[in-house]
N, CA, C and O atoms as a Tinker XYZ file with bonds, in Angstrom:
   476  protein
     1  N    -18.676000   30.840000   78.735000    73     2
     2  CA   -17.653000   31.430000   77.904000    64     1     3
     3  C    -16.765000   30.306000   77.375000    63     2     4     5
     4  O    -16.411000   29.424000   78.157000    81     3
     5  N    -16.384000   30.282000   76.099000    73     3     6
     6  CA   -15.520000   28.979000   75.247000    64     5     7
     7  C    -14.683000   29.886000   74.833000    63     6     8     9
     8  O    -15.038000   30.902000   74.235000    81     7
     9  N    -13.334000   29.555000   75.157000    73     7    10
    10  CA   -11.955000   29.844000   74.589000    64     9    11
    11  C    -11.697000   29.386000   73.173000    63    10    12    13
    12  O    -11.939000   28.211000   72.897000    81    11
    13  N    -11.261000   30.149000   72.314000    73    11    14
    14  CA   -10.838000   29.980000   71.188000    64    13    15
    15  C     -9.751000   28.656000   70.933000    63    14    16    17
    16  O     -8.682000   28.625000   71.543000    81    15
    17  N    -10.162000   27.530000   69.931000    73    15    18
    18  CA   -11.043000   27.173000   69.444000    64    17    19
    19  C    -12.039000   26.353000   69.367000    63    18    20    21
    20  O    -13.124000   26.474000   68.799000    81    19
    21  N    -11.430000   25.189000   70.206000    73    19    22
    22  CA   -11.844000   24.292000   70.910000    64    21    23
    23  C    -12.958000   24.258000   71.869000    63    22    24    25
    24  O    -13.820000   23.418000   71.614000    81    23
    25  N    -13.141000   25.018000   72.968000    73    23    26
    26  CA   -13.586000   25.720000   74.027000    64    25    27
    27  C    -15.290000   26.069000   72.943000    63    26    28    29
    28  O    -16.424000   25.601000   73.046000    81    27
    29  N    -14.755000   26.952000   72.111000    73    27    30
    30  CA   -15.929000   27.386000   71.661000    64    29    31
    31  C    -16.967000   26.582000   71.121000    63    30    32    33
    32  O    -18.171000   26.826000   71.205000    81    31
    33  N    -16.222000   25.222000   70.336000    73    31    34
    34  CA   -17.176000   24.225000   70.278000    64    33    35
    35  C    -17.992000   23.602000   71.038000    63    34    36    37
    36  O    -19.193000   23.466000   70.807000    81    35
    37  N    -17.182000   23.030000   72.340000    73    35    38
    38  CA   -17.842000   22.358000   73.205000    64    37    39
    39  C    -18.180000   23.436000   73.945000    63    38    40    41
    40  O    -19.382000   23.212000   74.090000    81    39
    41  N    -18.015000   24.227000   74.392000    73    39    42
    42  CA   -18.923000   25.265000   75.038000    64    41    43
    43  C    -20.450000   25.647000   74.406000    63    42    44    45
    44  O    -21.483000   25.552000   75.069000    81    43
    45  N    -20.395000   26.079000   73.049000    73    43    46
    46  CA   -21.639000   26.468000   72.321000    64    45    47
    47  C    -22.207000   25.316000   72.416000    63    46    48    49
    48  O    -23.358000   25.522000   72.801000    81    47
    49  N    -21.987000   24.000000   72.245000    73    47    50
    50  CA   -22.604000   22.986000   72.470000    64    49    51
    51  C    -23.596000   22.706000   73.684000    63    50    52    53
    52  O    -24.807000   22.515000   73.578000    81    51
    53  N    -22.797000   22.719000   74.937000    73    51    54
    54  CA   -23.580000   22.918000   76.116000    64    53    55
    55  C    -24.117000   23.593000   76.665000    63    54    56    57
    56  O    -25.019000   23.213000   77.412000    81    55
    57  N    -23.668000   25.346000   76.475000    73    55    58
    58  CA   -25.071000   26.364000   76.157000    64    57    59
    59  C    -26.552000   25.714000   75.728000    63    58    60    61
    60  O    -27.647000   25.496000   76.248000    81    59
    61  N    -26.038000   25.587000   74.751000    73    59    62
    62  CA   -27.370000   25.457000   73.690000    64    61    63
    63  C    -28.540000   24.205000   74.214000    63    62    64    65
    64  O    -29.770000   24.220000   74.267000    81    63
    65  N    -27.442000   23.078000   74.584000    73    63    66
    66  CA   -28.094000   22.053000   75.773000    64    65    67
    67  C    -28.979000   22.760000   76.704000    63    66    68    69
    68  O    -30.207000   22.759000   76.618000    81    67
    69  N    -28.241000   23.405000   77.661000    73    67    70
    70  CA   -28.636000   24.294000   78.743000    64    69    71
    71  C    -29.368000   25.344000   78.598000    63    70    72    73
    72  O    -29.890000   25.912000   79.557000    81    71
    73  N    -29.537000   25.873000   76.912000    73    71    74
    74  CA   -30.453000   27.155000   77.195000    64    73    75
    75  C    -30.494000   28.262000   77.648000    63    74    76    77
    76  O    -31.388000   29.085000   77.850000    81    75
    77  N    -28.672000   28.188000   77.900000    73    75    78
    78  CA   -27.880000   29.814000   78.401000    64    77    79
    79  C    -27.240000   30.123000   77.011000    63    78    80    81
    80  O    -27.120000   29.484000   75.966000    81    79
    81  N    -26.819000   31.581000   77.506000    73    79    82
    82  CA   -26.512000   32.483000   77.028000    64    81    83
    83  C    -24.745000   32.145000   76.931000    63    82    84    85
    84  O    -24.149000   31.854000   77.968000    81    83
    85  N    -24.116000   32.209000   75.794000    73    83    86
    86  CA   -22.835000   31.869000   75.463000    64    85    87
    87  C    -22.143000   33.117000   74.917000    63    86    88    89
    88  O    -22.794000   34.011000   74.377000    81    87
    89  N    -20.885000   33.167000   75.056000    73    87    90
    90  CA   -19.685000   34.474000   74.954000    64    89    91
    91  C    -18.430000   33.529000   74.300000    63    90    92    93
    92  O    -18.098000   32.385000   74.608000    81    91
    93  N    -17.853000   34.458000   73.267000    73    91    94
    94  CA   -16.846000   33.710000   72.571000    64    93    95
    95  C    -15.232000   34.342000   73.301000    63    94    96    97
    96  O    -15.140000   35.524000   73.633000    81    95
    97  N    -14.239000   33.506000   73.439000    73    95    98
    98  CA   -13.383000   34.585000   73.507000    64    97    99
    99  C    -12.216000   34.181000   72.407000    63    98   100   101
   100  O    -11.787000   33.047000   72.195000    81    99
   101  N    -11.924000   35.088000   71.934000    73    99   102
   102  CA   -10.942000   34.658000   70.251000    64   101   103
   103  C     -9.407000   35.757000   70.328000    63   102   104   105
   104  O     -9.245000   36.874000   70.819000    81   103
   105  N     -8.605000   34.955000   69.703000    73   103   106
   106  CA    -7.469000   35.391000   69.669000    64   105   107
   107  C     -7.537000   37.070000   69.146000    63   106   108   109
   108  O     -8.373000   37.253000   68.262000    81   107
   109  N     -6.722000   38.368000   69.608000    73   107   110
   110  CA    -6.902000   39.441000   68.993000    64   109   111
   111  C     -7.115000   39.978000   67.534000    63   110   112   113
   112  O     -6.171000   39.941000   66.744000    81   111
   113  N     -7.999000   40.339000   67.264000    73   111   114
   114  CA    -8.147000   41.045000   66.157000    64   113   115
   115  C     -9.477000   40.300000   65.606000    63   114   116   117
   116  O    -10.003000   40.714000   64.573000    81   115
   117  N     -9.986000   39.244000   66.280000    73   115   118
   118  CA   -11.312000   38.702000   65.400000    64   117   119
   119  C    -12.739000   38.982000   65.701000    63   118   120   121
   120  O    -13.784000   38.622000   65.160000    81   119
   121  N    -12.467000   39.733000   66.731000    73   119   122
   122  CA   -14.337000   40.022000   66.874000    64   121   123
   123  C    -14.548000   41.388000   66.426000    63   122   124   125
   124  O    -13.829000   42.387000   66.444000    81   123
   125  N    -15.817000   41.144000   65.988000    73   123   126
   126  CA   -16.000000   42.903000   65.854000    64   125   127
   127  C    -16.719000   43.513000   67.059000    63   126   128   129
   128  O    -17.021000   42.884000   68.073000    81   127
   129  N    -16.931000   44.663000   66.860000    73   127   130
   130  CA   -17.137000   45.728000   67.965000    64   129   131
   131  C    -16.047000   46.088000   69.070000    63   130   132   133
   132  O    -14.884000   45.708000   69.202000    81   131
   133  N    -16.744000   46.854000   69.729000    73   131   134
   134  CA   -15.834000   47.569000   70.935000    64   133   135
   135  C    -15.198000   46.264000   71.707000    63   134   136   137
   136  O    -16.156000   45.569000   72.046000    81   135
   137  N    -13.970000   45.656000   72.118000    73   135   138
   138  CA   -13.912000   44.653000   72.697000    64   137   139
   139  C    -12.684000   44.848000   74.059000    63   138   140   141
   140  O    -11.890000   45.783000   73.959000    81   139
   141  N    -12.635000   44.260000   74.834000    73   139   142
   142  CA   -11.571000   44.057000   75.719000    64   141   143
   143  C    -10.501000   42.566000   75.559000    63   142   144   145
   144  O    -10.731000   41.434000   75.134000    81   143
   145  N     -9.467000   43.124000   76.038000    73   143   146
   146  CA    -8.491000   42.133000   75.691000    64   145   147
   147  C     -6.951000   42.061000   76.602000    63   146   148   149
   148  O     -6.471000   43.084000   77.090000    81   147
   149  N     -6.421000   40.975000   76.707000    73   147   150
   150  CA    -5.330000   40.964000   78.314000    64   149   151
   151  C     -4.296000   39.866000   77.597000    63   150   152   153
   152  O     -4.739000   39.018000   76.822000    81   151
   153  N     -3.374000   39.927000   77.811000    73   151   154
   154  CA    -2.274000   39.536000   76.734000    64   153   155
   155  C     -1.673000   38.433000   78.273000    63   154   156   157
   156  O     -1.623000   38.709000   79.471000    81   155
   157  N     -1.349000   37.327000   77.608000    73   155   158
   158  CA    -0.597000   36.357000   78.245000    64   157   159
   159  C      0.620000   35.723000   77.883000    63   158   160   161
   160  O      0.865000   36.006000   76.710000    81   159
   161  N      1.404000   35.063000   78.328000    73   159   162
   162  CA     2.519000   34.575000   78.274000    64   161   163
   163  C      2.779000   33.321000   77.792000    63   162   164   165
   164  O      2.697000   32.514000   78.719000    81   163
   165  N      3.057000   32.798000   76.745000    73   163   166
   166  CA     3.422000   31.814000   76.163000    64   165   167
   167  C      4.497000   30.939000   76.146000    63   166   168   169
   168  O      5.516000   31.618000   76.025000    81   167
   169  N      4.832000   29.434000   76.226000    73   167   170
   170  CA     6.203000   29.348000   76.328000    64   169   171
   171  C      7.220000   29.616000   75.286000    63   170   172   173
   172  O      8.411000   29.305000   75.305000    81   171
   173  N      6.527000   30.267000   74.344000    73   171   174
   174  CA     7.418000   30.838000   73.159000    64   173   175
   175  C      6.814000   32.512000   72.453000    63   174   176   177
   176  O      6.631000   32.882000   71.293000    81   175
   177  N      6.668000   33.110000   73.613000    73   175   178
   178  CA     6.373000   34.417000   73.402000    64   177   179
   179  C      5.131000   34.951000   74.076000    63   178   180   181
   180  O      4.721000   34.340000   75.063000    81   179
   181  N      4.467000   36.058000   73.640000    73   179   182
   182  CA     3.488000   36.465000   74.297000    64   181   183
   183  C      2.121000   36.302000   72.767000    63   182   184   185
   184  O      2.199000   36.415000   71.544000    81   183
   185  N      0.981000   35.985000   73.769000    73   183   186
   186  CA    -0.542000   36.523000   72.701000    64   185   187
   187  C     -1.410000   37.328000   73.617000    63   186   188   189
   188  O     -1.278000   37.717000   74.777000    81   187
   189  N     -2.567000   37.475000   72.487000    73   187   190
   190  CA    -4.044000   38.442000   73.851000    64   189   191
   191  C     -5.188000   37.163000   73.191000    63   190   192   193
   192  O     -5.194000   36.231000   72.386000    81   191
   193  N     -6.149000   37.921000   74.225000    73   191   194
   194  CA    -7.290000   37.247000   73.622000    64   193   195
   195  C     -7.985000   38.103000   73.913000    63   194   196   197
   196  O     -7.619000   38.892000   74.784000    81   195
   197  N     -9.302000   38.252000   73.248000    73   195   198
   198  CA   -10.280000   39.261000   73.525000    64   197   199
   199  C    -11.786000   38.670000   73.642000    63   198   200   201
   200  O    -12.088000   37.526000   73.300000    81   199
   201  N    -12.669000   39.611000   74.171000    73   199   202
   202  CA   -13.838000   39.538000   74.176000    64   201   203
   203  C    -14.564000   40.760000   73.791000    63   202   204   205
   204  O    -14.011000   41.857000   73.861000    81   203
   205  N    -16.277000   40.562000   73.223000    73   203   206
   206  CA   -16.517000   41.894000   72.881000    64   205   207
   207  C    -16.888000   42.519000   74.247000    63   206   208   209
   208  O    -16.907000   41.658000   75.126000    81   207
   209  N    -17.188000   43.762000   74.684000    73   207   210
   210  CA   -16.965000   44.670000   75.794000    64   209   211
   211  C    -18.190000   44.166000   76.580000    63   210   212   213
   212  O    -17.947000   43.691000   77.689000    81   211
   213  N    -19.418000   44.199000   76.183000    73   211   214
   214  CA   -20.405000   44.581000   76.645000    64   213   215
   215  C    -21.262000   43.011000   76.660000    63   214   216   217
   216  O    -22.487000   42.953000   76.551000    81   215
   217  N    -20.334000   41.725000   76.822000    73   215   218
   218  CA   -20.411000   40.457000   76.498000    64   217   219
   219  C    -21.248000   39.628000   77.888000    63   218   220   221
   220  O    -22.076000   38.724000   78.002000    81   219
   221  N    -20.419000   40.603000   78.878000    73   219   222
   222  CA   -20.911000   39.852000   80.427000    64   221   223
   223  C    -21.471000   41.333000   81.080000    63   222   224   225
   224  O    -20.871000   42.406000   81.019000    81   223
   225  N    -22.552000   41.122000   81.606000    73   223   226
   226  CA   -22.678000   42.441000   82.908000    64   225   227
   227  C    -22.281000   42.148000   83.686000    63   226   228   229
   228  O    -22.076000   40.962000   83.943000    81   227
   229  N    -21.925000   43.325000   84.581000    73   227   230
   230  CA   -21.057000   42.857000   85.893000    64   229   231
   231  C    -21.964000   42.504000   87.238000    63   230   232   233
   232  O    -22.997000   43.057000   87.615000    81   231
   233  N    -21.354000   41.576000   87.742000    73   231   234
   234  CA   -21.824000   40.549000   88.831000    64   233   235
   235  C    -22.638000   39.493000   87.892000    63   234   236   237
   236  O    -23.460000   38.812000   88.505000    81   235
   237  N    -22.521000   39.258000   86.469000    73   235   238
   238  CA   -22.966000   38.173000   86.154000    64   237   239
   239  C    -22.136000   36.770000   86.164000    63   238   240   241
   240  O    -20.938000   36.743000   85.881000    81   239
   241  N    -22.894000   35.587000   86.521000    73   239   242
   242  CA   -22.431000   34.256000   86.605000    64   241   243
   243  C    -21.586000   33.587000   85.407000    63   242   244   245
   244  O    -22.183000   33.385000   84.349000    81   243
   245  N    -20.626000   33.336000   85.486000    73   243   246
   246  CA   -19.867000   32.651000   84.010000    64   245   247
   247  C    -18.989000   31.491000   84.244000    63   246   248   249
   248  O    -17.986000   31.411000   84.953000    81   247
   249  N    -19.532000   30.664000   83.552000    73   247   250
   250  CA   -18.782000   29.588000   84.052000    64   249   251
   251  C    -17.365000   29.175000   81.948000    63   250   252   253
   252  O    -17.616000   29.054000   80.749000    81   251
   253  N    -16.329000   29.151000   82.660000    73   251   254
   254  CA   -15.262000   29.030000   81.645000    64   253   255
   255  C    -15.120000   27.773000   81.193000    63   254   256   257
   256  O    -15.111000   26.818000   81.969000    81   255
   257  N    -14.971000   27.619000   79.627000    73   255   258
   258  CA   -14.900000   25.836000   78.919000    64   257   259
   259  C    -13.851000   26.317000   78.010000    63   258   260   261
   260  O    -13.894000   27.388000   77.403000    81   259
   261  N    -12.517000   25.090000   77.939000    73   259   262
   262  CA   -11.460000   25.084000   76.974000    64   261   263
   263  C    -11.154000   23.324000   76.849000    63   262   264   265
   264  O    -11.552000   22.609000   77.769000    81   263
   265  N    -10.615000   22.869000   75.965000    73   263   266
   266  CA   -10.224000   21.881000   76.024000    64   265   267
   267  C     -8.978000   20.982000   76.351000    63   266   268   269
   268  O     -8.797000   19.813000   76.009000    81   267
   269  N     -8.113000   21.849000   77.140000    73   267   270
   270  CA    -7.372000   21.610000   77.581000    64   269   271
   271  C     -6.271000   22.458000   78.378000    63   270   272   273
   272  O     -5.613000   23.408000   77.954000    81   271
   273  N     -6.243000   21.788000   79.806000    73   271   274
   274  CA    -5.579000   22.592000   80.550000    64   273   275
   275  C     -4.060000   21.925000   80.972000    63   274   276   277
   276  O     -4.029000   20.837000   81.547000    81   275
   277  N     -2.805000   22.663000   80.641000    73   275   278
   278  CA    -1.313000   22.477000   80.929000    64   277   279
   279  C     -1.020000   23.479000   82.228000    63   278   280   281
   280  O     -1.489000   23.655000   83.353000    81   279
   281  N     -0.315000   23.845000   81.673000    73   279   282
   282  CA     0.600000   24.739000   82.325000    64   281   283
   283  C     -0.198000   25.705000   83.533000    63   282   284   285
   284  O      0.270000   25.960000   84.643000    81   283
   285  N     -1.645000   26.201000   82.946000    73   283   286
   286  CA    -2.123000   27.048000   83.766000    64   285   287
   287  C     -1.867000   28.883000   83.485000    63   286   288   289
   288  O     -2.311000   29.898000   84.021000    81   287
   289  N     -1.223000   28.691000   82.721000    73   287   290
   290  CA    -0.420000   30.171000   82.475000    64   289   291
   291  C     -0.983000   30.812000   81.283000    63   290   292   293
   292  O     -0.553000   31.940000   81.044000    81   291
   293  N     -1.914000   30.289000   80.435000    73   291   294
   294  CA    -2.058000   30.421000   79.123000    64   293   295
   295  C     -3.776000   31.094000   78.841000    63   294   296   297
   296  O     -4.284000   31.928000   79.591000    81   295
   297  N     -4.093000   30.825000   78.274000    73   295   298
   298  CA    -5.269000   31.041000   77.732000    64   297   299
   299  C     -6.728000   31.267000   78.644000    63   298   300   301
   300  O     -7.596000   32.136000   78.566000    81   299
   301  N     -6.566000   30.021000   79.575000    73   299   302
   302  CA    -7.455000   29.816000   81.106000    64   301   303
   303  C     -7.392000   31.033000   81.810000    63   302   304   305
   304  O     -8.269000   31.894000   81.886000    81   303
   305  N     -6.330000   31.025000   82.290000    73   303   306
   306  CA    -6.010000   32.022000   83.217000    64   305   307
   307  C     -6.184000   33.302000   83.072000    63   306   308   309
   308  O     -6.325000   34.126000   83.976000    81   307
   309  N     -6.170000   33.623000   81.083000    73   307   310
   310  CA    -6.416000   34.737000   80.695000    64   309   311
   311  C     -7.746000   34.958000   80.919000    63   310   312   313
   312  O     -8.276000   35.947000   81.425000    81   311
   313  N     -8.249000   33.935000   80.494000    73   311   314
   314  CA    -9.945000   34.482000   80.286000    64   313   315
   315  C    -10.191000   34.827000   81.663000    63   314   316   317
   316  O    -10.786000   35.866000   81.949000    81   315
   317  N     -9.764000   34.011000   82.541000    73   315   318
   318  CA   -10.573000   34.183000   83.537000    64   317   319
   319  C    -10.154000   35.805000   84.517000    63   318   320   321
   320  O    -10.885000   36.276000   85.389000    81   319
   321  N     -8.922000   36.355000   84.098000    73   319   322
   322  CA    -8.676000   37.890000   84.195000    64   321   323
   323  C     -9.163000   38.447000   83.638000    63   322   324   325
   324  O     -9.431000   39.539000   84.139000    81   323
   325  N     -9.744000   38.155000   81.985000    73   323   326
   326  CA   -10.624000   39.193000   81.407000    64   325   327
   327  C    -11.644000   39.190000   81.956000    63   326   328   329
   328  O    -11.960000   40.365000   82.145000    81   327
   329  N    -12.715000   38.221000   82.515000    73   327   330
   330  CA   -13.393000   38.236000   82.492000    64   329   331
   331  C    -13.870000   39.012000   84.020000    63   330   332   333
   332  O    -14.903000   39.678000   83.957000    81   331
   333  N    -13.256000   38.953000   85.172000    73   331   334
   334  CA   -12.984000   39.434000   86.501000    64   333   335
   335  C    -13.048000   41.103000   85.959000    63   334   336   337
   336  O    -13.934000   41.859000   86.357000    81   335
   337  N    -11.829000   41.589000   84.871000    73   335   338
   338  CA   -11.950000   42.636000   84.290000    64   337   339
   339  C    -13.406000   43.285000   84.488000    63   338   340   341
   340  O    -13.850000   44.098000   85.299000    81   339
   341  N    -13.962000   42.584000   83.404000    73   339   342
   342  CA   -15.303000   43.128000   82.837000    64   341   343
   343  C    -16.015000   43.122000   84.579000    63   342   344   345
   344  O    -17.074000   43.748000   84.521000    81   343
   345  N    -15.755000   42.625000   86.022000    73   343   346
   346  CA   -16.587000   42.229000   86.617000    64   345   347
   347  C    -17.644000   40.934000   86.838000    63   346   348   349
   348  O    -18.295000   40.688000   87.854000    81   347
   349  N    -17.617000   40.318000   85.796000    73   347   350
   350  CA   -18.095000   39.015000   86.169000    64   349   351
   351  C    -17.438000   37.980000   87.134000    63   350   352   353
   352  O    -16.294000   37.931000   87.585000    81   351
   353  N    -18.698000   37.032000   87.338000    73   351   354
   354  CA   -18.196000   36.026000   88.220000    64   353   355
   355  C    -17.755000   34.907000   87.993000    63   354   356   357
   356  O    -18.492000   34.048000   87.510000    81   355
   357  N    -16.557000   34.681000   88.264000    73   355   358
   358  CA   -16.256000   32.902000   87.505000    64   357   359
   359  C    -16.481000   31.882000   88.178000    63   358   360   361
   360  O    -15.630000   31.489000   88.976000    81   359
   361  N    -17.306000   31.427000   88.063000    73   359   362
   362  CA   -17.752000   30.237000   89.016000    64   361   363
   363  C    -16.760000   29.157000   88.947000    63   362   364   365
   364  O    -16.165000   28.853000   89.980000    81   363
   365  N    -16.415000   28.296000   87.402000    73   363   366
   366  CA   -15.971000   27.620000   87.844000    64   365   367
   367  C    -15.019000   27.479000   86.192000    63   366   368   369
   368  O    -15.486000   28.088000   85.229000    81   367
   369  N    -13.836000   26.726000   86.030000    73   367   370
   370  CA   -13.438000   26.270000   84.947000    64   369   371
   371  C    -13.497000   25.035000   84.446000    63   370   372   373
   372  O    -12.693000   24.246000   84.943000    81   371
   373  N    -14.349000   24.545000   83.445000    73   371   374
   374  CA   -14.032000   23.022000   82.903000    64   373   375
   375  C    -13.282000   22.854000   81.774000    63   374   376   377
   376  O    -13.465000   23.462000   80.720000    81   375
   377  N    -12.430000   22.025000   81.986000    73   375   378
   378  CA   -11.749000   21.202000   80.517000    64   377   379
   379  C    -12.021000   19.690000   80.159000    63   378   380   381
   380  O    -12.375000   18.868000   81.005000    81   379
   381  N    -11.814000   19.388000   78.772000    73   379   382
   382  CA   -11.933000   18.170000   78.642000    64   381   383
   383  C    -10.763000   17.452000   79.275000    63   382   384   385
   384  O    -10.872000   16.447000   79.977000    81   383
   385  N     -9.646000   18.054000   78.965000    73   383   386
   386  CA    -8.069000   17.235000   79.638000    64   385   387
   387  C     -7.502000   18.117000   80.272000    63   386   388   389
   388  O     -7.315000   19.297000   79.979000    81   387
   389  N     -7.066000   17.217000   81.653000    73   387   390
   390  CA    -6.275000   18.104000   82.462000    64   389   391
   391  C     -4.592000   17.356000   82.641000    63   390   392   393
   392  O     -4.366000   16.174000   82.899000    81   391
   393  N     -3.984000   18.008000   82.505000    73   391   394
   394  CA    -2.586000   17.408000   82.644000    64   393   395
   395  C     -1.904000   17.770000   83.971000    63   394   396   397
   396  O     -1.160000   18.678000   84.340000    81   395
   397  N     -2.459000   16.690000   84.538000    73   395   398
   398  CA    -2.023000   17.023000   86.355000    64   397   399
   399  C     -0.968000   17.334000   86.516000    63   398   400   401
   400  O     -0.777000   18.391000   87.119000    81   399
   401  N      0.007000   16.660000   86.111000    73   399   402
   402  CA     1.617000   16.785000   86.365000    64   401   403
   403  C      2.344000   18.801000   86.360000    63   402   404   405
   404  O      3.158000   19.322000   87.123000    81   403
   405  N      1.764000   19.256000   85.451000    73   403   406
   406  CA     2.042000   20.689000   84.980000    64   405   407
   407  C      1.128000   21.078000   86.274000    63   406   408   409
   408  O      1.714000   22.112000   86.596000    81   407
   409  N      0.550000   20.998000   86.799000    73   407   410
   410  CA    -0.344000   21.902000   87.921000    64   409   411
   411  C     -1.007000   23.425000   87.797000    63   410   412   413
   412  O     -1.142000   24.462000   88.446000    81   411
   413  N     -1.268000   22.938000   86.737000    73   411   414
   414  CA    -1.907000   24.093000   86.362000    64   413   415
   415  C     -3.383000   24.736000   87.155000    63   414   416   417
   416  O     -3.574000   25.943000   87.308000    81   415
   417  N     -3.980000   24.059000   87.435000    73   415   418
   418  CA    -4.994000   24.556000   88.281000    64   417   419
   419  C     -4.650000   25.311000   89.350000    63   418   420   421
   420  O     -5.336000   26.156000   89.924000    81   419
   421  N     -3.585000   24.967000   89.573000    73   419   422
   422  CA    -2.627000   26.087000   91.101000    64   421   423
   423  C     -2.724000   27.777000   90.295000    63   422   424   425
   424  O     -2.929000   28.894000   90.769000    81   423
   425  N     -2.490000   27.330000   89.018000    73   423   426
   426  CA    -2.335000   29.065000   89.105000    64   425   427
   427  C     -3.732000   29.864000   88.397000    63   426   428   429
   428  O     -3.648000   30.895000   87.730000    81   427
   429  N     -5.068000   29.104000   88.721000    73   427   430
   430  CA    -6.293000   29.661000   88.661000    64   429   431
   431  C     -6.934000   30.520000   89.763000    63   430   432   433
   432  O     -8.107000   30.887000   89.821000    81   431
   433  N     -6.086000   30.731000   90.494000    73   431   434
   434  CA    -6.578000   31.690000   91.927000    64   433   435
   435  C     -7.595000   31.338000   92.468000    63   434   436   437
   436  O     -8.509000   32.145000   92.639000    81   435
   437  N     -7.696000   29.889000   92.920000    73   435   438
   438  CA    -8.456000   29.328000   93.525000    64   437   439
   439  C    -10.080000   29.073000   93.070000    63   438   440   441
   440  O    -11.009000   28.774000   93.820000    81   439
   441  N    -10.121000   29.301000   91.516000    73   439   442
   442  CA   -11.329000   29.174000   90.869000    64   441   443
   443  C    -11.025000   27.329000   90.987000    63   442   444   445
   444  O    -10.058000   26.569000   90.931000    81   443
   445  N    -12.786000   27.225000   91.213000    73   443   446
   446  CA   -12.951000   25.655000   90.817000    64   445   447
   447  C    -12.860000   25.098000   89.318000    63   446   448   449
   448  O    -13.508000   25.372000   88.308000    81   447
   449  N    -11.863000   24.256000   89.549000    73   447   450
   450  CA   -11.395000   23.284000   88.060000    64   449   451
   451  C    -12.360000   21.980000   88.050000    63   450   452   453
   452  O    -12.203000   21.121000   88.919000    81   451
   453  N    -13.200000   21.866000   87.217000    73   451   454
   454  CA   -13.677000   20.502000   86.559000    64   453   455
   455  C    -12.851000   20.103000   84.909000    63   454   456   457
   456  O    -12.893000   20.649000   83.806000    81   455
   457  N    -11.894000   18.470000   85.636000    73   455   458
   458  CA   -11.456000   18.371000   84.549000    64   457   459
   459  C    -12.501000   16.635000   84.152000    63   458   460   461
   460  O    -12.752000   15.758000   84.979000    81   459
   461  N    -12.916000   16.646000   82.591000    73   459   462
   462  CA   -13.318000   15.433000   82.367000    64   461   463
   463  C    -12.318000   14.337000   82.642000    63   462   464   465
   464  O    -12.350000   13.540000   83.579000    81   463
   465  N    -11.167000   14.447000   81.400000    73   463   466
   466  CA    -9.722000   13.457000   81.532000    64   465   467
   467  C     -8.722000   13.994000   81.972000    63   466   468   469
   468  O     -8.245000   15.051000   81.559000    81   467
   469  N     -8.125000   13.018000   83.243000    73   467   470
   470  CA    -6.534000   13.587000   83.664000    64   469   471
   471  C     -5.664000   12.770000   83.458000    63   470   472   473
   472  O     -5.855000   11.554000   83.481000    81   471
   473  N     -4.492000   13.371000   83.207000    73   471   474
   474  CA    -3.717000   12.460000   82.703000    64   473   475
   475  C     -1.848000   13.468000   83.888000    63   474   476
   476  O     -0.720000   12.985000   83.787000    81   475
């Protein structure tokens, strides 16, 4: 699964490497079909993000890609509630940058973080 927008690049990228099966997740209102969606907290307001419904079966394996992880509170954290939602499994989260200092991986509920760069 690749988070909107970033995420989705390098995610579809390494799918396609790998020969799995890839899921988009995009800010509200851009996918079509039936979709699910979980609204998060911003440091300057609230957004959602969505996925289409029928994207993951449940008890399936999903591993989460964004390109960058702060705060922990944002976008990551969402997906990885939507995606628990739907019943899937999150194995693990990777980013390209992790910004240690913000500790954001603390508030992934103990999902495994692979970050490439920390800073």
């Amino acid at each position: 699964s690749g988070i909107d927008a970033r995420g989705i690049l390098f995610g579809s990228v390494l799918a396609y490497r790998l020969r799995i099966g890839f899921v988009v997740v995009r800010k509200k209102g851009k996918l079509p079909g039936l979709t699910e969606s979980v609204a998060y907290n911003l440091e300057y307001g609230k957004a959602e993000i969505e996925m289409q419904a029928d994207a993951v079966a449940p008890g399936q394996k999903v591993v989460v890609i964004d390109d960058l992880l702060a705060t922990g509170a944002g976008t990551l954290q969402a997906t990885c509630l939507l995606l628990k939602r739907l019943q899937a499994e999150v194995l693990e989260c990777l980013v390209l940058i992790e910004l240690k200092e913000l500790k954001g991986a603390e508030k992934l509920n103990s999902i495994p973080l692979f970050s490439l760069l920390q800073y």
